[in-house]
N, C-alpha and C positions, 0 to 999 in steps of 0.2 A: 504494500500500500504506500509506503511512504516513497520507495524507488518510483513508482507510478505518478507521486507528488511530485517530485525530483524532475521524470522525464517532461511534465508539463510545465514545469518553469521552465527549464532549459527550452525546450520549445518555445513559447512565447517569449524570452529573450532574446533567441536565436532571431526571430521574427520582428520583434522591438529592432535589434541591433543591423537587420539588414534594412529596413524602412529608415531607420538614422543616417546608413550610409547612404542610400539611396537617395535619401533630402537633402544630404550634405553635396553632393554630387551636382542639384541640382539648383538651375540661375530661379533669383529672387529677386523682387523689384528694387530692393535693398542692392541686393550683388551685382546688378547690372546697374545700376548709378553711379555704387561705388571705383566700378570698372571706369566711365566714363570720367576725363577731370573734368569738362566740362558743365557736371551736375553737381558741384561740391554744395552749393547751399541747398538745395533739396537732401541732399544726404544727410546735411549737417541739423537742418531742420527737423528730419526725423530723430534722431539722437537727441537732441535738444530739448523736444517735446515727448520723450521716451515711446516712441511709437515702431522704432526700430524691430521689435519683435513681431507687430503687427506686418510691417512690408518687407520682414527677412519669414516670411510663414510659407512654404511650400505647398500649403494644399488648399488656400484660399483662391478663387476666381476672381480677381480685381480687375479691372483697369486703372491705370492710372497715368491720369497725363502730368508728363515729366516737363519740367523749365528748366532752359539753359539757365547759366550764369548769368548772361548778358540782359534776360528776360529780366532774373532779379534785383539786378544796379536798372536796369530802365523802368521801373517799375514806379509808377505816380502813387501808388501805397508804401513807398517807402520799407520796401521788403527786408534789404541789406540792414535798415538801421533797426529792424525789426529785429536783426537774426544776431545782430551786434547786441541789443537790449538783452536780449535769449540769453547768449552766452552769460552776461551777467545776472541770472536770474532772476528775472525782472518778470513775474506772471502773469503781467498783460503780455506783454509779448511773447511771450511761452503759448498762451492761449490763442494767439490770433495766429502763429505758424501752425499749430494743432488744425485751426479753426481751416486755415490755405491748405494743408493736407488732406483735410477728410474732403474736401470741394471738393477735389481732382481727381476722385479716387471714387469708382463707381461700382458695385455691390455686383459684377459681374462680368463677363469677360465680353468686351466690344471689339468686335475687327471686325476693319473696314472692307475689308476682303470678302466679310458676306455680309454686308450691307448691302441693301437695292438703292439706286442710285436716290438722290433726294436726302429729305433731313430725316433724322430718326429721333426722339427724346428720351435720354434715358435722365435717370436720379442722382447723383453725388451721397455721399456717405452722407454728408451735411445736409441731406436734403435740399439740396439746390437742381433744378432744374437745367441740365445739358443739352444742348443743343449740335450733335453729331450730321456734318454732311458730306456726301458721298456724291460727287456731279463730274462734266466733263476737266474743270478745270483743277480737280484735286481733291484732296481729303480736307477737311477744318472742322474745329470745336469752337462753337459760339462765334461760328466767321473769321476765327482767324485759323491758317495754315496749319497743319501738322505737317513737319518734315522729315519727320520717320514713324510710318506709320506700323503700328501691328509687330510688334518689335517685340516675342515671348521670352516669358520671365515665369518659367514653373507648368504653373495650371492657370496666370497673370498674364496680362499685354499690358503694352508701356506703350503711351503713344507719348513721341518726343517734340515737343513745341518752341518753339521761340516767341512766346508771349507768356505773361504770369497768367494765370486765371485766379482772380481775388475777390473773395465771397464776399457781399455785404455785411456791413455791422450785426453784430447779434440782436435779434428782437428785441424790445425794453420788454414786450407781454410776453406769455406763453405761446403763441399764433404761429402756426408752419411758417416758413420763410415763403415771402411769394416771389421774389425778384431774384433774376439770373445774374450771377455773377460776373465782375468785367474783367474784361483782360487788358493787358497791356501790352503793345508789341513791342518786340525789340527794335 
């Protein structure tokens, strides 16, 4: 009986320990930003706002749209002095990279590849309204450009931008968010 104990731990270890490797093996929206230099302050933003475990998770279906650098220095919300406060732990601005993370991050997996041409609306974590289109002249979210689109990251797509996309202020009431978020282009 107990050998019978024994052989089923070791089984279900065995099985824990090859799904480990097997995740570890595998890109994470996290591991492919941090690949990229050009995504240091999305990277850094997640770390910052401890969210890291959330977009290093391998079996989550996200999308999420990635900003360059350049998107976060041109950014008319002030993103960079945002990520600057961040580091000094400052938690308004902890909360509002949190708040620009979950925007951009959509509760399921979007490629444009099997999109039908025209617009499609999906959700944001944040409950923000997205605006995905698919036409002759390219890919965009909320009209502006995606420049690598459909870009896998596990069981995750990363669509790679060159505009911030920055949620509106938090509600003062309890009331769903009604307004779509704006971007910034680089």
């Amino acid at each position: 009986m107990a050998f019978n104990k024994i052989l089923l731990i070791s089984a279900w270890l065995s099985v824990l320990l090859s799904v480990s490797l097997a995740a570890s093996n595998t890109t994470t929206i996290y591991s492919l930003l941090q690949s990229r230099q050009d995504y240091t302050f999305t990277v850094q933003s997640m770390e910052l706002t401890n969210l890291t475990s959330l977009y290093n998770n391998t079996l989550l279906n996200f999308t999420f749209l990635a900003s360059n650098d350049t998107a976060w220095e041109n950014s008319s919300a002030n993103a960079t002095g945002a990520l600057s406060a961040a580091k000094q732990n400052v938690s308004g601005a902890i909360d509002f990279l949190g708040r620009l993370l979950v925007a951009n991050t959509v509760n399921q997996t979007v490629r444009f590849s099997s999109l039908s041409s025209g617009t499609t609306s999906f959700v944001s974590l944040a409950e923000l309204p997205l605006n995905f289109t698919k036409n002759s002249t390219g890919d965009s979210v909320e009209g502006d450009p995606v420049i690598s689109p459909d870009v896998a990251a596990g069981n995750s797509v990363v669509q790679f931008l060159e505009f911030l996309l920055v949620p509106p202020a938090p509600p003062t009431t309890t009331s769903a968010p009604t307004s779509a978020p704006t971007s910034v282009a680089a």
